[in-house]
N, CA, C and O of each residue as an XYZ file, in Angstrom:
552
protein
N      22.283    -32.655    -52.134
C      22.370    -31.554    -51.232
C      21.309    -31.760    -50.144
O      20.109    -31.875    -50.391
N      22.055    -31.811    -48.463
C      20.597    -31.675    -47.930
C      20.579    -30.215    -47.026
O      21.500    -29.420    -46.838
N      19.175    -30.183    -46.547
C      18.908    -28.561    -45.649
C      18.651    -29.135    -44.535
O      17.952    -30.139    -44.666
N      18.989    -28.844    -43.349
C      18.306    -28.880    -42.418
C      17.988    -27.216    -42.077
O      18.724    -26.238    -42.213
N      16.846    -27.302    -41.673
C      15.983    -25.855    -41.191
C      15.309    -26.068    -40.247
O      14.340    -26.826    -40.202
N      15.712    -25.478    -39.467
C      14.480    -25.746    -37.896
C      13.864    -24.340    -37.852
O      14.599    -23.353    -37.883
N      12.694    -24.244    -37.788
C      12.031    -23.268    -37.254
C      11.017    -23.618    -35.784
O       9.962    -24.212    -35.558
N      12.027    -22.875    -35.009
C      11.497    -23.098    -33.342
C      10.830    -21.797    -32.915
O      11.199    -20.714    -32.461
N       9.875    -22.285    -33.205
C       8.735    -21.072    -32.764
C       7.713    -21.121    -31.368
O       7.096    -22.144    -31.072
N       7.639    -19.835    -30.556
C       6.964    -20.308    -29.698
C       5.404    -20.149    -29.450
O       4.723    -19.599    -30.316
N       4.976    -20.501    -28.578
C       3.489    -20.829    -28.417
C       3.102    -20.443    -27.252
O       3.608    -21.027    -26.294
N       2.409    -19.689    -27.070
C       2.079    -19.394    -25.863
C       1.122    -19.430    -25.594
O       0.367    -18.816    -26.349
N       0.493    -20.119    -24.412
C      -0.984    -20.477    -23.746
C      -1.156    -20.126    -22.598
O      -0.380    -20.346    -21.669
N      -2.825    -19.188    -22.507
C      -3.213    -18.528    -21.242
C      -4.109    -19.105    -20.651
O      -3.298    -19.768    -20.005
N      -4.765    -19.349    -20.396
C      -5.659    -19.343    -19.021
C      -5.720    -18.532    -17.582
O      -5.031    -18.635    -16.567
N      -6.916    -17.623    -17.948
C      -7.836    -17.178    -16.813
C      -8.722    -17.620    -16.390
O      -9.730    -17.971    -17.002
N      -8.389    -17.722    -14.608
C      -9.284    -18.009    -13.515
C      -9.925    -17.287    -13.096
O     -10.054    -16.331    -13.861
N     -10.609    -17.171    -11.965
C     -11.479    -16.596    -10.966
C     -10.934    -17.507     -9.782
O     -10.238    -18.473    -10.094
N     -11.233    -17.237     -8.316
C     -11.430    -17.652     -7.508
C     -12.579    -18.335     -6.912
O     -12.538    -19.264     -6.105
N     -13.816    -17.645     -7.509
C     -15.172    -17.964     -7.150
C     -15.966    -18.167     -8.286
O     -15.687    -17.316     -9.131
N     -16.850    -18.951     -8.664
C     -17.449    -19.306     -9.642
C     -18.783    -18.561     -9.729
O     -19.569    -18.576    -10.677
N     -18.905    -17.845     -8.462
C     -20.431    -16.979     -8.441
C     -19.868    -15.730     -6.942
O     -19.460    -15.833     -5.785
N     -20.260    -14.421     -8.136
C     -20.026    -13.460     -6.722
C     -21.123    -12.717     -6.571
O     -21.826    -12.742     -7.582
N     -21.550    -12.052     -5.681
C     -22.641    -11.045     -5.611
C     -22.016     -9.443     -6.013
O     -20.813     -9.246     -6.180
N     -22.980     -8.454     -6.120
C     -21.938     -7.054     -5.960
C     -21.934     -7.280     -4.608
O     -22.567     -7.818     -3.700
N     -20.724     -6.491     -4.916
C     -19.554     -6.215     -3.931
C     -18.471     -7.004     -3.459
O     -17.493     -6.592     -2.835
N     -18.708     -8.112     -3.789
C     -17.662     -9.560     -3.349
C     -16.571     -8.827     -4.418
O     -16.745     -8.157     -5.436
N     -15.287     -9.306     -3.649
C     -13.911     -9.526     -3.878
C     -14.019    -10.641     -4.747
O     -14.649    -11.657     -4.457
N     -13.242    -10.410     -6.103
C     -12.763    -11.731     -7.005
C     -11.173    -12.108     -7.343
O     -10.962    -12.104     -8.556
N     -10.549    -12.282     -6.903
C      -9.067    -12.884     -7.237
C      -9.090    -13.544     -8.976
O      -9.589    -14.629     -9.274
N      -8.495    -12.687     -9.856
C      -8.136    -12.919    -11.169
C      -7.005    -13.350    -11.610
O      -6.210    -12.418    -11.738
N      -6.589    -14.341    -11.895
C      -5.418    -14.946    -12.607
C      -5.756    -15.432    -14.140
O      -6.666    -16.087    -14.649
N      -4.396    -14.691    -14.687
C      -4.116    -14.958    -16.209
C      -2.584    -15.716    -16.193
O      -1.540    -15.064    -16.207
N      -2.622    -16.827    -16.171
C      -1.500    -17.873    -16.300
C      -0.717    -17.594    -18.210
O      -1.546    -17.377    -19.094
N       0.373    -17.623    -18.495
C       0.862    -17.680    -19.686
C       2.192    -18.682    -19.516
O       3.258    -18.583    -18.908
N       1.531    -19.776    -20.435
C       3.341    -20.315    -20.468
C       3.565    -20.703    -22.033
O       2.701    -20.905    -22.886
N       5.038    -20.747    -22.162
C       5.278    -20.856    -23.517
C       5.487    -22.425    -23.578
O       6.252    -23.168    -22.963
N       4.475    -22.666    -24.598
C       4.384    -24.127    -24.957
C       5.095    -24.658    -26.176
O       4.977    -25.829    -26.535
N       5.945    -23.635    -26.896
C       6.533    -23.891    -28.138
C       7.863    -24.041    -28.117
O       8.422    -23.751    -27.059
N       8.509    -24.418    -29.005
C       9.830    -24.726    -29.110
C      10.924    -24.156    -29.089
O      12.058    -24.521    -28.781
N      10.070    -22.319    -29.789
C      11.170    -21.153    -29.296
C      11.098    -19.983    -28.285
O      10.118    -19.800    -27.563
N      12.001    -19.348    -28.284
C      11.484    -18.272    -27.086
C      10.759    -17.172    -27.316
O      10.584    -16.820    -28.482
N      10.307    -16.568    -26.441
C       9.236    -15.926    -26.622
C       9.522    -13.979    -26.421
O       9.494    -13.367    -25.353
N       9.726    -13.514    -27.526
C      10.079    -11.828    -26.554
C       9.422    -10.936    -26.854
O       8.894    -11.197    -27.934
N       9.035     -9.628    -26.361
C       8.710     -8.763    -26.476
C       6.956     -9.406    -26.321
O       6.043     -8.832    -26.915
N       6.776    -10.306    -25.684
C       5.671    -10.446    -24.522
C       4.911     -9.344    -24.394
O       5.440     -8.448    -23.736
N       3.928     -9.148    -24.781
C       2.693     -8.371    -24.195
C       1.185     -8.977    -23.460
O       0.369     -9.635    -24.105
N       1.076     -8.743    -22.524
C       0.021     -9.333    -21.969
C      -0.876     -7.931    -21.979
O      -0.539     -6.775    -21.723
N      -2.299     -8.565    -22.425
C      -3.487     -7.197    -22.453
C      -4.598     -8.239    -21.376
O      -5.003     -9.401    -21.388
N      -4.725     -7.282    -20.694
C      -5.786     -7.976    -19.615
C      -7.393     -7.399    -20.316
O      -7.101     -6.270    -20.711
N      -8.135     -7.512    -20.479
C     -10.058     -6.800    -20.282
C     -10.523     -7.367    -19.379
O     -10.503     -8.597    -19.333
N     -11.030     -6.664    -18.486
C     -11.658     -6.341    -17.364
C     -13.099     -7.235    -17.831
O     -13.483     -7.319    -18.998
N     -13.707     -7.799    -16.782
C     -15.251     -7.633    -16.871
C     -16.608     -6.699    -17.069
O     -16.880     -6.397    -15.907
N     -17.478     -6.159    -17.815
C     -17.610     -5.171    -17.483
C     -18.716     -4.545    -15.899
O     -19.091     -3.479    -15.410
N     -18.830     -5.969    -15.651
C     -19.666     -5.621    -14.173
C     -18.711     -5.793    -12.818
O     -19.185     -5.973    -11.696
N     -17.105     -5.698    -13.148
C     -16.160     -5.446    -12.101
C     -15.508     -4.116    -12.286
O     -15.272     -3.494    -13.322
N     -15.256     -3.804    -10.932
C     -14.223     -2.868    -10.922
C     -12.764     -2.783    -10.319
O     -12.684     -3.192     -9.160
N     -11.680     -2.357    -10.857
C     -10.503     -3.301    -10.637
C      -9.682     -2.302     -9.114
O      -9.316     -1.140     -8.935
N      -9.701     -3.120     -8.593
C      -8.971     -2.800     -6.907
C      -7.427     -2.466     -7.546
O      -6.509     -3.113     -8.050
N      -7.732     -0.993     -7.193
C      -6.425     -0.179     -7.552
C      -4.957     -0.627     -6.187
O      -4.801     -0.593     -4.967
N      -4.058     -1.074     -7.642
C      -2.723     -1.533     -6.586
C      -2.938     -2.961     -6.457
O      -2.309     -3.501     -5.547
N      -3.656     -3.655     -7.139
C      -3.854     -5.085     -6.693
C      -3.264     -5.547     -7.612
O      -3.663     -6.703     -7.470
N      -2.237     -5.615     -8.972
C      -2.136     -6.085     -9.733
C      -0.902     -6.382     -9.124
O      -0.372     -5.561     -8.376
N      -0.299     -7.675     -9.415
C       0.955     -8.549     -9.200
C       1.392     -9.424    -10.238
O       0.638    -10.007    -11.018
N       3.228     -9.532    -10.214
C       3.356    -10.487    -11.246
C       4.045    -11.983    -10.064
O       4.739    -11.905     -9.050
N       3.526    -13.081    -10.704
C       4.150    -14.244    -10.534
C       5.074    -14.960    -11.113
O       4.715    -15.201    -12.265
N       6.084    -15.413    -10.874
C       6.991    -16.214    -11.948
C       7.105    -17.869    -11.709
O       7.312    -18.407    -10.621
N       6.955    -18.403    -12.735
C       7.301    -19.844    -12.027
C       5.796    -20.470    -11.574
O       4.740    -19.856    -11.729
N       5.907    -21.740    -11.017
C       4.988    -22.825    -11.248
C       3.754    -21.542    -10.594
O       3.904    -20.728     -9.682
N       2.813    -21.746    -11.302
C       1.349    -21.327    -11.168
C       0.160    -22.184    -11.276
O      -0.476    -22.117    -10.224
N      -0.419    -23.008    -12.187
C      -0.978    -23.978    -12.274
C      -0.516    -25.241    -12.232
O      -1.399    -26.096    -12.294
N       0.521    -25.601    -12.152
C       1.126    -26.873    -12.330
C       2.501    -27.235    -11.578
O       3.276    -26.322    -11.862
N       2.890    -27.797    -11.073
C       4.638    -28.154    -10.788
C       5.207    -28.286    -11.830
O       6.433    -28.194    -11.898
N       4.469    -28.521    -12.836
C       5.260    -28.594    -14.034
C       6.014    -27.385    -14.729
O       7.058    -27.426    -15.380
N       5.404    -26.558    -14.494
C       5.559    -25.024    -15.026
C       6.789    -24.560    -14.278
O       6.755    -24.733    -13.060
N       7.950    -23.960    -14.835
C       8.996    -23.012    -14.598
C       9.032    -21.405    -14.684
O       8.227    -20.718    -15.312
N      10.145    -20.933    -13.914
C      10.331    -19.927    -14.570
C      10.157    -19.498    -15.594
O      10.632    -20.195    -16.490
N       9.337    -18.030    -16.110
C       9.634    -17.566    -17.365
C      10.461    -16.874    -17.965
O      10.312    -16.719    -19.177
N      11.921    -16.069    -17.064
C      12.582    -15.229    -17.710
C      12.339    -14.292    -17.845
O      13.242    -13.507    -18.134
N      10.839    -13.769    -17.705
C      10.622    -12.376    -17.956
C      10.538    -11.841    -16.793
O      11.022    -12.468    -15.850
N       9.944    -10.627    -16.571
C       9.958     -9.380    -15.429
C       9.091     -8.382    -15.712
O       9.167     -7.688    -16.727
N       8.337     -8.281    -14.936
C       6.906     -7.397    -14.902
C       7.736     -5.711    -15.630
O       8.456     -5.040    -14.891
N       7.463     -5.278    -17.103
C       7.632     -4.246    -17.568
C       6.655     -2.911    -17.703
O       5.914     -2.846    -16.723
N       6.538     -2.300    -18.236
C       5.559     -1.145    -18.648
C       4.036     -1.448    -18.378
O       3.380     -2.188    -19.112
N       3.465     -0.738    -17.129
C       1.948     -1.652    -17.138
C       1.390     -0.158    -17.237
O       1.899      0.778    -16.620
N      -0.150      0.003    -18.416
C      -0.950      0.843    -18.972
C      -2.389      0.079    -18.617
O      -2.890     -1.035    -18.774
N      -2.746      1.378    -18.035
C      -4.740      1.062    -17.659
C      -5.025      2.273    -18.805
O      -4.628      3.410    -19.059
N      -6.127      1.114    -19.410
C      -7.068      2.060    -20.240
C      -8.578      1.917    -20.002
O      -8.999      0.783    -19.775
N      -9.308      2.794    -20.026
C     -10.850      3.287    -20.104
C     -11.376      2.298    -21.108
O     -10.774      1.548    -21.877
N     -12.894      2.531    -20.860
C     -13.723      2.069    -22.085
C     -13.228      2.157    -23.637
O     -13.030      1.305    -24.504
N     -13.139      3.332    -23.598
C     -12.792      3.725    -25.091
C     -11.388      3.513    -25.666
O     -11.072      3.883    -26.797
N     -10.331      2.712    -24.561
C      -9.008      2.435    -24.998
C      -8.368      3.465    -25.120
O      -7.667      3.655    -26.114
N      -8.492      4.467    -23.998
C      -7.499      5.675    -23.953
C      -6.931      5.221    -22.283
O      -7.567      4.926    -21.272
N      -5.278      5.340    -22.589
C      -4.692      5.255    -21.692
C      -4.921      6.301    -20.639
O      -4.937      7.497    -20.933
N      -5.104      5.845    -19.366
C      -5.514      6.380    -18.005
C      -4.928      5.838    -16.846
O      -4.486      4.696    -16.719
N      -4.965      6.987    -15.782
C      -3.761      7.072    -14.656
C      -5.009      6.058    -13.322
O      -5.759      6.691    -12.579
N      -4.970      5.098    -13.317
C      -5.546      4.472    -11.674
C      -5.688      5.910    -10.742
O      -4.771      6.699    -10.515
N      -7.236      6.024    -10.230
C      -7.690      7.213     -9.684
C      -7.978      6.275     -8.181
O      -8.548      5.190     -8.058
N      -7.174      7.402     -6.852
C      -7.675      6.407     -5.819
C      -6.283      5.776     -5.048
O      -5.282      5.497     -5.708
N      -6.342      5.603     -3.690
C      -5.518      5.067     -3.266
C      -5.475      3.663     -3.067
O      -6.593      3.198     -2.845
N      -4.576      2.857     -3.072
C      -4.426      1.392     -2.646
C      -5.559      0.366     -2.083
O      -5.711     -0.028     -0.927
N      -6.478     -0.018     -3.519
C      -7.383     -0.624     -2.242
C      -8.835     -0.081     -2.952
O      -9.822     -0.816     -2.954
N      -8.857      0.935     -3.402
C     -10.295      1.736     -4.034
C     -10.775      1.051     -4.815
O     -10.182     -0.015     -4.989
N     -11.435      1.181     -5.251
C     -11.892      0.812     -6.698
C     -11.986      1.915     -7.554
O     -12.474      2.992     -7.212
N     -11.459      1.632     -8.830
C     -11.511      2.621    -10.136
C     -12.258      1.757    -11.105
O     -11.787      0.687    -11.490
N     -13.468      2.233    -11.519
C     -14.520      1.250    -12.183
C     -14.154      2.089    -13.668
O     -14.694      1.677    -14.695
N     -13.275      3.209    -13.731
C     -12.886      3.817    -15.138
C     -11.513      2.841    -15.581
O     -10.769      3.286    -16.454
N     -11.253      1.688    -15.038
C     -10.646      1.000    -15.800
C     -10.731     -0.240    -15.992
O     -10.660     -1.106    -15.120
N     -10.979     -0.490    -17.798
C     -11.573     -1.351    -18.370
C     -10.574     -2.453    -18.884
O     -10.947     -3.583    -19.199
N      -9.216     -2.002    -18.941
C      -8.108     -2.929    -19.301
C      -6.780     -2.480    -19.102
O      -6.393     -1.319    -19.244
N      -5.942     -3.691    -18.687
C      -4.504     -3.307    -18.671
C      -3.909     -3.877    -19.902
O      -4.441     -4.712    -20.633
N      -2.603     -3.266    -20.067
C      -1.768     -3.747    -20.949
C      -0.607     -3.766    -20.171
O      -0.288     -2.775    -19.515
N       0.245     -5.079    -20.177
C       1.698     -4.828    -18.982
C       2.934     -5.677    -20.674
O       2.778     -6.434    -21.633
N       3.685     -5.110    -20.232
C       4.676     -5.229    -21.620
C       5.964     -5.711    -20.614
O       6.586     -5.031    -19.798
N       6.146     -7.309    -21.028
C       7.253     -7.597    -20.456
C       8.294     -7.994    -20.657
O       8.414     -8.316    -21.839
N       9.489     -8.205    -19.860
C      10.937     -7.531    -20.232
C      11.215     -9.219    -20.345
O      10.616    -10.212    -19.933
N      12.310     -9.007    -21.040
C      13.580    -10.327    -20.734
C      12.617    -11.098    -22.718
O      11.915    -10.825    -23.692
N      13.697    -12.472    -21.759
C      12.933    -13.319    -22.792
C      12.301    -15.120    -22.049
O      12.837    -15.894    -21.256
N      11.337    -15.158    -22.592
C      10.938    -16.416    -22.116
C      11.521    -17.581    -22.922
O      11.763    -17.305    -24.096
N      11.731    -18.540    -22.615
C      12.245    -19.609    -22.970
C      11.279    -20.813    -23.630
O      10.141    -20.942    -23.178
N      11.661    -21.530    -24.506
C      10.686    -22.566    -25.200
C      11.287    -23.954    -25.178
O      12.506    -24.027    -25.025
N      10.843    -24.651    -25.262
C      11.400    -25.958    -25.631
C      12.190    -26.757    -24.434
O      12.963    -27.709    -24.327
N      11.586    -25.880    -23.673
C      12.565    -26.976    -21.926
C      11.460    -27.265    -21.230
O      10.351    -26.930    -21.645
N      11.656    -27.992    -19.968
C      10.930    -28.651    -18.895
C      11.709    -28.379    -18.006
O      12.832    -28.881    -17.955
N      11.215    -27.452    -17.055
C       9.606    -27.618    -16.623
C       9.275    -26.097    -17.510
O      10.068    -25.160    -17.416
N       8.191    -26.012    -18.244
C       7.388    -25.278    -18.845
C       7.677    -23.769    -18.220
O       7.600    -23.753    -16.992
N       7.919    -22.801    -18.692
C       7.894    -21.494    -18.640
C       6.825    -21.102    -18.735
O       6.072    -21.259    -19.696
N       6.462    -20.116    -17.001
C       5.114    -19.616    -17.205
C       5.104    -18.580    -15.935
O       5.693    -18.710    -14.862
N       4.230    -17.476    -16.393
C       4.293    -16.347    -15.508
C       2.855    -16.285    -15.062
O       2.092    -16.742    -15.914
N       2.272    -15.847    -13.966
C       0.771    -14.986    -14.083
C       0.970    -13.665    -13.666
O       1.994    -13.080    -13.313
N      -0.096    -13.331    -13.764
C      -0.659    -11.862    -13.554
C      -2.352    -12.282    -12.696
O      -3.341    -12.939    -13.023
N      -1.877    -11.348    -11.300
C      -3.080    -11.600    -10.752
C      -3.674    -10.152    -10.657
O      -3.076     -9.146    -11.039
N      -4.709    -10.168    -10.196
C      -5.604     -8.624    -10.082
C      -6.598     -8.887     -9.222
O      -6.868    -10.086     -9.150
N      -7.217     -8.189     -8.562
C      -8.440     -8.069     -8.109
C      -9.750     -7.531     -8.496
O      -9.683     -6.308     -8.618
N     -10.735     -7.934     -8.695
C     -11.746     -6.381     -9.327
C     -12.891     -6.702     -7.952
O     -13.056     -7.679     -7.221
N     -13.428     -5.585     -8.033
C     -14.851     -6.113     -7.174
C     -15.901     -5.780     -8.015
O     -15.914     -4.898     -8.874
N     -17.363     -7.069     -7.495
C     -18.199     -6.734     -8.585
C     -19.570     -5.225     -8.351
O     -19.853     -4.709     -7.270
N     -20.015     -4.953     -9.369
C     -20.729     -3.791     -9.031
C     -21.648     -3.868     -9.203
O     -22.403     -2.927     -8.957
């Protein structure tokens, strides 16, 4: 008797940047969190949790999603689509961005963005999304 059993599971790998390797307060920082699925199966119900720095404050309205090559040419589409995004406080209580387009809200310490679809595993060019943000430092 034989089995074949594949278990195609996926893998997913992040990397966060900065733009600048040294800021003063008040400098603008450009934040990228790259995710691509490096495993063999697909990937769903995706949650990305961002934490903040705690000597930034995050430029309300600056958050964006990217799809497709981000660090690499190698990297593809991911299939997914920017879903449910939650800012929470210090204490991990969900909170509403205070402030118009552009402010800074230093009462938020992390996002959580929950995303839709499904990402794909096991193809080339690599499936991978970012998430960029801004914070300024304080």
């Amino acid at each position: 008797m034989n089995f074949d059993v594949s278990s195609a599971a996926p893998l997913l790998a992040v990397v966060k940047t900065a733009d600048v390797a040294v800021a003063n307060p008040g400098a603008t920082v450009n934040f990228t969190a790259t995710v691509s699925n490096v495993g063999a199966g697909p990937a769903t119900s995706v949650v990305a949790s961002l934490v903040l720095d705690p000597f930034v404050g995050f430029v309300v309205g600056s958050l964006t999603f990217t799809d497709g090559p981000v660090l690499t040419p190698a990297q593809g589409a991911s299939g997914l689509t920017l879903g449910a995004v939650t800012y929470f406080d210090g204490a991990g209580t969900p909170i509403t961005p205070t402030g118009a387009p552009g402010a800074i809200d230093p009462a938020i310490r992390a996002i959580q963005v929950n995303m839709t679809g499904s990402m794909n595993g096991g193809v080339v060019p690599i499936p991978a999304f970012a998430l960029i943000y801004q914070g300024v430092v304080q």
